[in-house]
Structures are given as structure tokens and as C-alpha cells.
DRENKOL-468231 format. One record per residue (C-alpha): residue number from 1; residue in three letters; x, y, z. Coordinates in Angstrom, 3 decimals. Example, Ala and Ser with C-alpha at 12.3 -4.5 7.8 and 13.67 -1.06 7.14 Angstrom:
2
  tiza  marba        xx        yy        zz
     1    ALA    12.300    -4.500     7.800
     2    SER    13.670    -1.060     7.140
This chain:
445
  tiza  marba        xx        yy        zz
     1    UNK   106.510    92.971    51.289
     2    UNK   106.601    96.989    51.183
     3    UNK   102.956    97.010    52.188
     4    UNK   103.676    94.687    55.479
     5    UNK   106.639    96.731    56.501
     6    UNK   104.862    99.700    56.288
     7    UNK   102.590    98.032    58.751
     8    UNK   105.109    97.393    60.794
     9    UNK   106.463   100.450    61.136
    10    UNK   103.036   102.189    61.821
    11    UNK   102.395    99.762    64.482
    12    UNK   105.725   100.550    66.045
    13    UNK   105.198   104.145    65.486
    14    UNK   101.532   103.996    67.016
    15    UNK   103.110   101.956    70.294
    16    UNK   105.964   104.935    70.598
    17    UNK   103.749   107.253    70.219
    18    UNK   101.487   106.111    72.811
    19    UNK   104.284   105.002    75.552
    20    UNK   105.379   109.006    74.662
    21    UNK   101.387   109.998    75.335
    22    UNK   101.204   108.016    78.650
    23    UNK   105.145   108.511    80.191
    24    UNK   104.570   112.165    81.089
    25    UNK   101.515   111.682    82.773
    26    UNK   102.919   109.051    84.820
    27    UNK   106.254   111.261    85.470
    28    UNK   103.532   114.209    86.025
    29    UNK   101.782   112.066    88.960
    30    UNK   105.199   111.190    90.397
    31    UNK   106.123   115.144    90.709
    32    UNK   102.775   115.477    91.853
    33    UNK   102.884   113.409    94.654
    34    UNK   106.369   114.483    95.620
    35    UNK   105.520   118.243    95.454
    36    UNK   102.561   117.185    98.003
    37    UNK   104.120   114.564   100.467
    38    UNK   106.823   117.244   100.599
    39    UNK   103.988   119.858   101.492
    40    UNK   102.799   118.127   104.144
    41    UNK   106.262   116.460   105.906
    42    UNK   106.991   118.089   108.969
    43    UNK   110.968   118.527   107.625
    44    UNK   109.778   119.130   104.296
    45    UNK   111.105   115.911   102.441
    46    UNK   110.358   112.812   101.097
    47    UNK   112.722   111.118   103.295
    48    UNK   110.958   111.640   106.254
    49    UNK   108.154   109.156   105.538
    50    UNK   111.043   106.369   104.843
    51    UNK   110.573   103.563   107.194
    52    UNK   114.107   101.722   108.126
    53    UNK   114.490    98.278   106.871
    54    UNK   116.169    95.517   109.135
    55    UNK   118.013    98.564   111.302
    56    UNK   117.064    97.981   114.907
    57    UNK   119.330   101.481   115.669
    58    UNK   117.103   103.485   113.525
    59    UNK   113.882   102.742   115.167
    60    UNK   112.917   104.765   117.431
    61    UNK   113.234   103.377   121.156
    62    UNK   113.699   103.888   125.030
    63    UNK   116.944   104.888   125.912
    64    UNK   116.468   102.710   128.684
    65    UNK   114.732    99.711   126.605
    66    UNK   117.750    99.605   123.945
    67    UNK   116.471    97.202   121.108
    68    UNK   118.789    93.913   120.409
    69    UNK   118.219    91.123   117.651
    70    UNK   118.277    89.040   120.847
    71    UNK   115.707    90.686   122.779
    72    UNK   113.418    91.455   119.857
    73    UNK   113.565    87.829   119.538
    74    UNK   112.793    86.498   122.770
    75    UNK   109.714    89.182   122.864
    76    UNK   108.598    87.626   119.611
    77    UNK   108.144    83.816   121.056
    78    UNK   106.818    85.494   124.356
    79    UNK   104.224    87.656   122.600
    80    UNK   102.766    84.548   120.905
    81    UNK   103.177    82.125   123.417
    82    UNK    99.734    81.120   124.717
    83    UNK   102.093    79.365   127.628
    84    UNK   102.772    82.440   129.729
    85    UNK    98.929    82.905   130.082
    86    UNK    98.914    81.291   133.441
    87    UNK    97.059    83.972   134.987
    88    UNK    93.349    83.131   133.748
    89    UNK    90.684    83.908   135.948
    90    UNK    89.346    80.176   134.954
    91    UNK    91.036    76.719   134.966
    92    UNK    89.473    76.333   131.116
    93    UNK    91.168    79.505   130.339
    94    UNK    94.667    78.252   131.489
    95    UNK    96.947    78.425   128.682
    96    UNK    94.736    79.162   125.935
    97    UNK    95.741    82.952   124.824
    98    UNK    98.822    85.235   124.317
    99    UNK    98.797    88.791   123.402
   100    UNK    98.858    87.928   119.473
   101    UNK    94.997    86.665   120.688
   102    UNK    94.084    90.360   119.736
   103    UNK    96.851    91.647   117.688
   104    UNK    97.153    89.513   114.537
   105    UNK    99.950    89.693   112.278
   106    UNK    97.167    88.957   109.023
   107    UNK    94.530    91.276   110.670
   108    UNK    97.468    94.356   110.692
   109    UNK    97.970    93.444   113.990
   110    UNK    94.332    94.170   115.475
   111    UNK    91.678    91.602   116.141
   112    UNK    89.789    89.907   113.358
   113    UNK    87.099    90.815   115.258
   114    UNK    85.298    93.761   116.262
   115    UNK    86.685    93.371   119.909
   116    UNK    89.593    91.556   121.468
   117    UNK    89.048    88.620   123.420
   118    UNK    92.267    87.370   125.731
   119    UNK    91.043    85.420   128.865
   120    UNK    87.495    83.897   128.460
   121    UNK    87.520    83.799   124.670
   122    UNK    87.331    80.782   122.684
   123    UNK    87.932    80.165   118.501
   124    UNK    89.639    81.889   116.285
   125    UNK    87.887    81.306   112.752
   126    UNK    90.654    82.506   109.674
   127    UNK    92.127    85.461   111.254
   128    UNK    90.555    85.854   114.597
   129    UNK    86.639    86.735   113.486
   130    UNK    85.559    83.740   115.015
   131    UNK    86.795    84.496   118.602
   132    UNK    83.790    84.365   121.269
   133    UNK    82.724    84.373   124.832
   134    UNK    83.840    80.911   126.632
   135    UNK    80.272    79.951   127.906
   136    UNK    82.336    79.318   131.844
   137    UNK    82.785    82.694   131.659
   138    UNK    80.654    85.196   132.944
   139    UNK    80.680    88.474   130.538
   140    UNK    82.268    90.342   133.667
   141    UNK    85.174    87.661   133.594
   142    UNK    86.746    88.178   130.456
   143    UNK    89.472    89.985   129.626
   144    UNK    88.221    92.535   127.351
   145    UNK    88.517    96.254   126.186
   146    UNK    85.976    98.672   125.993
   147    UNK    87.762   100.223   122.666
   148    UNK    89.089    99.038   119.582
   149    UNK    92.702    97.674   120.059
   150    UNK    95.239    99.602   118.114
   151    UNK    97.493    98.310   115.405
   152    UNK   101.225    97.480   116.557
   153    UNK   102.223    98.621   113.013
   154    UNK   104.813   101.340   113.531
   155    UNK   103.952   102.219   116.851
   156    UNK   107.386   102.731   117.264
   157    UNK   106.889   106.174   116.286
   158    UNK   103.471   106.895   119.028
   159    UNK   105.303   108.536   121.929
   160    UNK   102.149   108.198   124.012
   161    UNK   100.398   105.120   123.778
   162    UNK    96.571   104.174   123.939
   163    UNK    93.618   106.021   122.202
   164    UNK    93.982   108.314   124.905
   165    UNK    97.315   108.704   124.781
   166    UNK    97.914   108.083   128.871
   167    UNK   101.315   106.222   128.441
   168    UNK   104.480   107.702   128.994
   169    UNK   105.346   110.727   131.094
   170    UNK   107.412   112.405   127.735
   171    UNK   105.591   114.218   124.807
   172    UNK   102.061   115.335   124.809
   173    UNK   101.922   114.049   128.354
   174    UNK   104.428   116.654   130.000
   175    UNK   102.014   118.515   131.981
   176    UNK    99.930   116.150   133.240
   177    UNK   101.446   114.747   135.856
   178    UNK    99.245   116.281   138.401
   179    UNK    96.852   113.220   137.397
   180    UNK    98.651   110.367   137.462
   181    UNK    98.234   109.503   140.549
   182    UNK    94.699   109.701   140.363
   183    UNK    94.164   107.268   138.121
   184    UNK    95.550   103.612   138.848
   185    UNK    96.792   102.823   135.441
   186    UNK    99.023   105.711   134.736
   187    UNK   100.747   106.625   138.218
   188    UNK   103.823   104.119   135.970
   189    UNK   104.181   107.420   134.167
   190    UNK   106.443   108.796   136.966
   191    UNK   109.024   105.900   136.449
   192    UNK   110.049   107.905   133.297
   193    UNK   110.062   105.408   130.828
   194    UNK   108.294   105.807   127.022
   195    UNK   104.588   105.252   126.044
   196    UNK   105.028   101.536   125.014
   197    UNK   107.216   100.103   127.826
   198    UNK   104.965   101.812   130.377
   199    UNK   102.130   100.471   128.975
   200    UNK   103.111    97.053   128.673
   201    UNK   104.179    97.171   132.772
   202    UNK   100.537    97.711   132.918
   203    UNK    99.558    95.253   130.002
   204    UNK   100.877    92.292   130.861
   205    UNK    99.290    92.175   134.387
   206    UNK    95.686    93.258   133.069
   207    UNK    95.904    90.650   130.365
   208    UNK    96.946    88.202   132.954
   209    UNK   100.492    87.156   131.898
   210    UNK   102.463    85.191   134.382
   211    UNK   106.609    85.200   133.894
   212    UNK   108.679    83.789   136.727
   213    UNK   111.483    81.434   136.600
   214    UNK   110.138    78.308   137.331
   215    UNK   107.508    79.046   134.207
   216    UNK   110.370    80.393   131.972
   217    UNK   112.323    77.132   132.617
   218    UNK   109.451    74.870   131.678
   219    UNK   108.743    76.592   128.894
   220    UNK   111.955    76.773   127.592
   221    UNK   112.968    79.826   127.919
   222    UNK   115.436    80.572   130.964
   223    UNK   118.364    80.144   128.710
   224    UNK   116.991    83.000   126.340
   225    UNK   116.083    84.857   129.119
   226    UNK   119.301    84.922   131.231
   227    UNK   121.308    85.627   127.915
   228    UNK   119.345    89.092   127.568
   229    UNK   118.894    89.971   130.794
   230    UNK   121.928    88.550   132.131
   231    UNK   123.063    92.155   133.796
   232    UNK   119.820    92.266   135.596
   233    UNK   120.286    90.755   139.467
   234    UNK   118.708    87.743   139.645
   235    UNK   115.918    88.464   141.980
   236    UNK   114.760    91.101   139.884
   237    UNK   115.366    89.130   136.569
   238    UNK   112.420    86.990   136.203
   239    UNK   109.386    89.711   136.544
   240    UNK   106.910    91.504   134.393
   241    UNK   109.305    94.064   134.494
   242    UNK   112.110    92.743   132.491
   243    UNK   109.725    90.521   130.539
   244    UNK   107.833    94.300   129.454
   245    UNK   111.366    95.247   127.799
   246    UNK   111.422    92.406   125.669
   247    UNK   107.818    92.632   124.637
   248    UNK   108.329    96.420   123.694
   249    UNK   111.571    95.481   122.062
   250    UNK   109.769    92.898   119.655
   251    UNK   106.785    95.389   119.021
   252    UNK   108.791    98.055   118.033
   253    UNK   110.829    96.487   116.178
   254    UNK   106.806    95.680   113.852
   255    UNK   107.792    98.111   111.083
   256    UNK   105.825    98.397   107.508
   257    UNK   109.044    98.899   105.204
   258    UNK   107.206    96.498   102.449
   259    UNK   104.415    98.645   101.990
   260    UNK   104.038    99.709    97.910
   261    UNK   104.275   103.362    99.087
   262    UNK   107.713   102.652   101.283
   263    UNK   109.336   101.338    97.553
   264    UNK   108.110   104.532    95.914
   265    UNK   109.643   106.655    98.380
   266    UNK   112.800   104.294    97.966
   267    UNK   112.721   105.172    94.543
   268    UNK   110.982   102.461    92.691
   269    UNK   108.296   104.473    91.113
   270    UNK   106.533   101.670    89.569
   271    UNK   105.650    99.957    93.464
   272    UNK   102.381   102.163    92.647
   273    UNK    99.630   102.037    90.641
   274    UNK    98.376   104.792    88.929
   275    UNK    95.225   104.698    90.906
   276    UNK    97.326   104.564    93.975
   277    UNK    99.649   107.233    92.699
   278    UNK    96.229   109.387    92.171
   279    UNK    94.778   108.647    95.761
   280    UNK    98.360   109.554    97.556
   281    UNK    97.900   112.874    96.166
   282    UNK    94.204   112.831    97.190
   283    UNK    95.675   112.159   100.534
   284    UNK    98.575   114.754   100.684
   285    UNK    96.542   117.030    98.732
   286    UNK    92.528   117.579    98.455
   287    UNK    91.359   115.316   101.033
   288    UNK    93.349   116.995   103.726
   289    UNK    94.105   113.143   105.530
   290    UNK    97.826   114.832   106.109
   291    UNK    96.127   117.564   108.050
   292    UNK    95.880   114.963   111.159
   293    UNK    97.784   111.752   109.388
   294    UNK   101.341   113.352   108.679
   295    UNK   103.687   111.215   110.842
   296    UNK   105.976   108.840   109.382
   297    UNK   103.466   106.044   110.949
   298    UNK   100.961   108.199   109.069
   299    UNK    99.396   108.952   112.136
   300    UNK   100.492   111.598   114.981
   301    UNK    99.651   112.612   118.619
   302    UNK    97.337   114.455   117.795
   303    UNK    93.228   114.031   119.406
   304    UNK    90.232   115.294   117.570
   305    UNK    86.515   114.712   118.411
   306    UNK    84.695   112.840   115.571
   307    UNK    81.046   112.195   117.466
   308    UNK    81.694   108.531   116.431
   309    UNK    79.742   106.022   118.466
   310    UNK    81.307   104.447   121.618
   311    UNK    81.656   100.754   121.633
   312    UNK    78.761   100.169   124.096
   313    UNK    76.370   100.977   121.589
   314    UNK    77.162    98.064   119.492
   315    UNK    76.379    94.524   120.705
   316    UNK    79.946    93.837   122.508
   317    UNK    81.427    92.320   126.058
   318    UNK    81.428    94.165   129.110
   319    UNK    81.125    97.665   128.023
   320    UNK    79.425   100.471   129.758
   321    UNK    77.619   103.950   128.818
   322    UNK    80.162   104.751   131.873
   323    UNK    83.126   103.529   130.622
   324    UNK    85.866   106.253   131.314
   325    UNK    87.309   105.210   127.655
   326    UNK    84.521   106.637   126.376
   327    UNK    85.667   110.270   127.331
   328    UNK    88.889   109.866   124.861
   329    UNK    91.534   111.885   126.065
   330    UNK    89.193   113.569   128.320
   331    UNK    89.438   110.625   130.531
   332    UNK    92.871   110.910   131.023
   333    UNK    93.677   114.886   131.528
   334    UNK    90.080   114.911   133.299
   335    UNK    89.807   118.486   131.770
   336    UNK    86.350   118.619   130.378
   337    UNK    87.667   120.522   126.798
   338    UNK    89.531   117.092   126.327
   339    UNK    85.987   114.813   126.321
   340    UNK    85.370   112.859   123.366
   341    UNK    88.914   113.311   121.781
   342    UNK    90.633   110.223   120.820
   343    UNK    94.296   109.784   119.010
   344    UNK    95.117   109.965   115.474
   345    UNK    96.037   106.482   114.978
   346    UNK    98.455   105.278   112.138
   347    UNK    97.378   103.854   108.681
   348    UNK    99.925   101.336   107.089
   349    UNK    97.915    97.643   106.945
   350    UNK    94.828    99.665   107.996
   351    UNK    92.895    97.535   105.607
   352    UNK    93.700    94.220   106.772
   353    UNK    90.731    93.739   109.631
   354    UNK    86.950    95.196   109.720
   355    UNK    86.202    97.736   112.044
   356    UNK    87.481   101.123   112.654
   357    UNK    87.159   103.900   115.149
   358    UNK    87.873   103.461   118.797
   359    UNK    84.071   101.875   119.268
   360    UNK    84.935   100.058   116.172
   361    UNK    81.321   101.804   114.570
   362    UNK    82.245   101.403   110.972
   363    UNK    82.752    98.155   109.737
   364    UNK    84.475    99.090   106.365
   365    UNK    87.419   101.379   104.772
   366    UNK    84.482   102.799   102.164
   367    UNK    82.216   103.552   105.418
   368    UNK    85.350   105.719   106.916
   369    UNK    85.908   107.958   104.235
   370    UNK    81.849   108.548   103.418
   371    UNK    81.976   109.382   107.315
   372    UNK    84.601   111.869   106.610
   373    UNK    83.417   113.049   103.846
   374    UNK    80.011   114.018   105.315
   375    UNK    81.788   115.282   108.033
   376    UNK    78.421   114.571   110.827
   377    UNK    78.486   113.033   114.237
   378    UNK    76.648   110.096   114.868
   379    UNK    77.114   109.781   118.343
   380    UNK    74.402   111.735   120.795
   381    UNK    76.418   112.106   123.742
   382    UNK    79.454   114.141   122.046
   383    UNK    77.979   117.963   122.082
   384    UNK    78.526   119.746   118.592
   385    UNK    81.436   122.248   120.090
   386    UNK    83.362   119.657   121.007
   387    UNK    83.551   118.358   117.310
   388    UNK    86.945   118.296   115.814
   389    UNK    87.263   121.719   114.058
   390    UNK    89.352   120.095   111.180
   391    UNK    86.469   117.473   110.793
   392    UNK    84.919   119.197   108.012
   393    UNK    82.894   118.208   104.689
   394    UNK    84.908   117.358   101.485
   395    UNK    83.790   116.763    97.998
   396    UNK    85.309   113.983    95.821
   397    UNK    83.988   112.482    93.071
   398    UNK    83.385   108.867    93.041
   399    UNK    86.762   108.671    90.881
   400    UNK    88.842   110.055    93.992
   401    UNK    86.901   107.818    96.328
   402    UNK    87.868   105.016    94.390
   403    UNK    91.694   106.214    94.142
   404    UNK    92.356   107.431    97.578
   405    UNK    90.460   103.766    98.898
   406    UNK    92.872   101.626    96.712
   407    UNK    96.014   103.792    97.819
   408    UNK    94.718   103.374   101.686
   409    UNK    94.372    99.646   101.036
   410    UNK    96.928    98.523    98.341
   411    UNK    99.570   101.615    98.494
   412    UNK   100.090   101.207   102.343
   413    UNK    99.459    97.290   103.268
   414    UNK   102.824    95.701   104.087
   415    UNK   101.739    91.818   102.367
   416    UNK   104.274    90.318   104.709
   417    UNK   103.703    91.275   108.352
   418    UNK   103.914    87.407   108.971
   419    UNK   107.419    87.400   108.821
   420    UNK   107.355    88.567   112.477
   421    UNK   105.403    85.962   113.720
   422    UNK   107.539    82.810   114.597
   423    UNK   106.967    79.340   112.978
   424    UNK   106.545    78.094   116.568
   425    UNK   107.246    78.703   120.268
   426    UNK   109.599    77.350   122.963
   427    UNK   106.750    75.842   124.777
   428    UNK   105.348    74.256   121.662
   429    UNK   101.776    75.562   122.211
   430    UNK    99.394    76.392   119.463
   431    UNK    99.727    79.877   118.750
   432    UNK    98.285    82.393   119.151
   433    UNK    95.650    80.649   120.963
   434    UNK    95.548    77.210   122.628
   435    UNK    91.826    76.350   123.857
   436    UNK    90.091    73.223   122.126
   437    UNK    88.350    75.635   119.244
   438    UNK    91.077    77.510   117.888
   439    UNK    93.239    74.371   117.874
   440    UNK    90.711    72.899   115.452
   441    UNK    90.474    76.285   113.658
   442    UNK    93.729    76.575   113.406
   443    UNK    94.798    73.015   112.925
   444    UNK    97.263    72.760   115.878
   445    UNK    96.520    68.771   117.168
């Protein structure tokens, strides 16, 4: 009996003693991390990577765009809504796509595919991969983009909108005016709104939405409509114009406040992993990703040449060698020391969809940071001065690669960005597209 007490009590002993071994190593990695996040904050603290939860007034929005539950909700049906897509080029393509076509709440809000596909695509596969040309469509017909759609994750906090940043007449844009009215998709700048509202005036007319009242009131929507825009004079209620407030309403109100690394700046300290825990500090710390990702969307305004290849030069839908996209921020400014410069976009979900970089060159997370890492242009047509000068080599160990990877994947992925899709839509379409394929992929009869 003294002999298997003794046992016991070594056992219990050996346990202690090891929960005392491994405690200050995890307390260690939590001062760690602290001491570098608080390094590399613009104010200094933890709290200003906190993400508000369920606050519409502390997201950040248009003073002339105010964000309502109301609002946010009617831009939620509306986004998905493959009913308002009544401006296809094509009879087949009547109907059959909404903006959610290329911004997927599973896919972190991007396409599941390489390259968005509105008007003229067809299928949808499990989260989007399976969305193709419509055959009636020539390649010139669709509604494509010649760059990698960007999350809608916490693009609240993206002043200027667009790889280029060309939205929005505020922020990094103050100065540029001289060139808006040279280019036919920015002169919206001088109506002094913010990056997203100005971009969805533009938006919703490339992507070939129709809203007017006779539409709203089929679709069942006039009700909604008149109850948030009420104040607006009827005969300029019903236009892309009010209907862009409620879209930007819904998308900023897309906010990753689920993510792991949002609970351990809460305070729970056990939402991370150690491995996560070990690649945050990799990423405030010896990989240098805070040098250029330090926004609270983990991203920030500002643009750095890469030499990453262009989306023409992988097998995609009406792109071009030509394509003023191509020139980054370049094509925007026109000022040559801009070409080849593209935004720093934000990271939360980032692992959720394939394909990264504006030509969407790098199909995996592992490919991004080995491209980083190496620190080498691919692309021929981006000279060597105009590469980044904070694009330089780093050395981690396979250990770190493994760590930061899982805290890039795990630490920051929000596992519920479906709670801002709806269950279903005024019209009652199939969602979010409605042509024959993706109704049998998606099992809408």
C-alpha cells in the first residue's frame, strides 16, 4: 500500500513538475509576442490590432455612407442576389451571377478560382473552382479582371481601394487629382466620397448590375429599400447610386473578429497554438511581414514592386501584355517610378482560396513565403531598380517556415465568415450563382 502511494505521489510530482517545465515557456511566448506586436503597432499597443465585434459605430466608414443594421442588411441580400444581374451582355447570362460570383464567403471572400468570372461564367464546383467560360460567350464578352480580386475581409480599414489603390480622393490619393480625369474609372474620385463607395459607383455598372424600381419591386425588395433610403427623393432613390451605399455598408461591415489571433489579443491566450504563437513572432519579429503588413487588416497602403508575374502570363480570360493593371500603381499616378507597384493587401482568411499575388502566380501559401524568402523576381518586364527595396532575402529554418505558415493559416482564418452570407434572398434565386451548372453544383432545383 506504501509502495503504490509512493507511486502516486511521484507520478503527481513528475506531472507538476512538468506543467511547471512547460508554463513559463508558454507565458515566455505570450510576452514574446506582445513585446513584438507592440514593436511593430503604429500606436504602440496591442489594442490596436483588436477588430470590433458586432459594433457597426466602430468600423471604420464614410461619413457620408453611415453604416445601419438595416442597410448592412439590405446590401447583404443585394450582394448575393444573382436577380439584380439583369445587365448581361447575353440572354443565357440573364440572372445567373451576383457579386458573391467572385467574392466567396468560404474562399475568404475571393474566387475559388484563379480568376473571377461574373457575366459569361458558368459552374461553380465546391467553392467557386469550377467556374468557366459560358461557351455563348466570346472570351472578349465576359466580365472578367485582369488581376486577382481582393479579399472583402476587413477592407474596412483600405482607404484606397483596388491593387492600385485608384479609389477614393482621401489618403494616399491626395495629390493625384491632376489624373483623374484622365482616366475614365477614377474621375468619381472628385465626388469626395471613400475608396469603397467610389469604387462600387464604378463596380456595379462594370459588373453589369441593374437596380431600378420596377426590378426592386419584383424582387422583393422596394419595401427594404424605401425603409433605408426613405430620405432620398424618389427619383433619385432607385439608382446605382443609393444601391452602392448599401453594398459598401454590408462589405464593411465583413470583419474577421473570430480569427484565433483576435481571441489572443482579447485575452484568451490559449486561442493559439504554440506553433502559431511561434510564427506570430516570426511575423512581428524575424521575418519582417510587419515591415509592409502592420495595419489592423494586417495589410496597409502601402505599394512595393515584387517582379511577380502579371496574370497574362498564365492561361486566363481576356488578359493582355497591355493591360494598364499590369503597371500596379504606376497605372494610376502614370508616374513611371510608380510601375510595377501593387498594394499591400490584408491577411486574415488569406488561406482559404489558391492563388496569390495580383496575377494570382503562386498557387499556394508555402509558394509565397519561399518567394519571399528568396527574395528574386520572376517577372521579365519589371526592371531590377524598380524592385521593392524592403523585398529582401530572409533565412528561416524549416521549423519557422512551418510556424509562421500555420499562424498565417490557422492563427488568422476567421472559421465563420458564412455567417454573413444570408440563408436565402428576396428574389429566391440560387445564390451566388443561378445558371443551369452551378444550380446542380450547388444543389439549388
Amino acid at each position: 500500500m506504501k509502495k503504490q502511494i509512493f507511486i502516486i505521489t511521484g507520478i503527481v510530482c513528475l506531472v507538476m513538475a512538468c506543467t511547471k517545465d512547460r508554463m513559463p515557456t508558454l507565458i515566455e511566448l505570450d510576452n514574446q509576442l506582445s513585446q513584438n506586436i507592440e514593436g511593430a503597432s503604429p500606436d504602440g499597443t496591442l489594442d490596436y490590432y483588436v477588430l470590433p465585434q458586432d459594433d457597426l459605430d466602430a468600423i471604420p466608414q464614410d461619413p457620408k455612407n453611415p453604416l445601419t443594421r438595416d442597410k448592412v442588411e439590405l446590401g447583404k441580400f443585394m450582394f448575393f442576389d444573382t436577380g439584380l444581374a439583369m445587365g448581361a451582355l447575353k440572354e443565357e447570362g440573364l440572372g445567373t451571377y451576383s457579386c458573391a460570383s467572385c467574392h466567396i464567403p468560404e474562399a475568404g471572400f475571393r474566387p475559388g478560382n484563379f480568376q473571377g468570372v461574373a457575366d459569361g461564367g458558368i459552374g461553380f464546383g465546391l467553392l467557386g473552382e469550377n467556374r468557366l467560360r459560358n461557351t455563348e460567350y466570346l472570351e472578349n464578352e465576359l466580365d472578367v479582371q485582369s488581376a486577382r480580386p481582393l479579399s472583402m475581409v476587413n477592407v474596412a480599414y483600405v482607404k484606397n481601394t483596388f491593387w492600385n489603390g485608384q479609389f477614393g480622393g482621401g489618403g494616399v490619393n491626395v495629390g493625384t487629382e491632376g489624373v483623374w480625369d484622365l482616366l475614365e474609372d477614377t474621375e468619381r474620385n472628385h465626388q469626395g466620397f471613400e475608396g469603397i463607395e467610389t469604387q462600387n459607383f464604378e463596380g456595379l455598372i462594370t459588373h453589369r448590375i441593374t437596380i431600378n424600381k420596377e426590378l426592386l419591386e419584383d424582387l422583393g425588395y422596394l419595401e427594404m429599400y424605401d425603409g433605408v433610403f426613405g430620405d432620398v427623393p424618389e427619383e433619385d432613390r432607385y439608382t446605382i447610386r443609393t444601391a452602392s451605399f448599401a453594398f459598401s455598408a454590408y462589405i464593411r461591415s465583413i470583419i474577421s473578429d473570430k480569427a484565433p489571433f483576435q481571441e489572443w489579443l482579447q485575452g484568451n491566450k490559449r486561442a493559439l497554438s504554440a506553433d502559431e504563437k511561434n510564427g506570430a513572432i516570426l511575423f512581428f519579429g524575424k521575418a519582417q511581414c510587419y515591415n509592409c503588413h502592420y495595419q489592423q487588416n494586417l495589410g496597409s497602403l502601402e505599394f512595393h514592386a515584387l517582379g511577380v508575374n502579371d496574370m497574362d502570363q498564365i492561361p486566363s480570360y481576356n488578359t493582355s501584355p497591355d493591360d494598364r493593371r499590369n503597371l500596379g500603381r504606376g497605372g494610376f499616378t502614370l508616374r513611371e517610378e510608380d510601375n510595377y507597384k501593387f498594394k499591400v493587401p490584408g491577411l486574415y482568411n488569406i488561406g482559404d482560396s489558391e492563388h496569390y499575388f495580383h496575377g494570382a502566380s503562386k498557387r499556394t501559401l508555402e509558394e509565397v513565403i519561399e518567394y519571399k524568402i528568396l527574395a528574386e523576381g520572376e517577372n521579365p518586364r519589371v526592371p531590377e531598380e524598380r524592385i521593392s527595396e524592403k523585398f529582401n532575402t530572409l533565412v528561416l529554418s524549416e521549423t519557422e517556415k512551418a510556424q509562421l505558415l500555420v499562424f498565417l493559416k490557422n492563427g488568422l482564418r476567421d472559421p465563420d465568415l458564412i455567417r454573413y452570407q444570408p440563408t436565402s434572398v428576396p428574389s429566391g434565386s440560387c445564390f451566388p450563382n443561378n445558371d443551369y451548372q452551378s444550380r446542380l453544383d450547388l444543389g439549388c432545383y
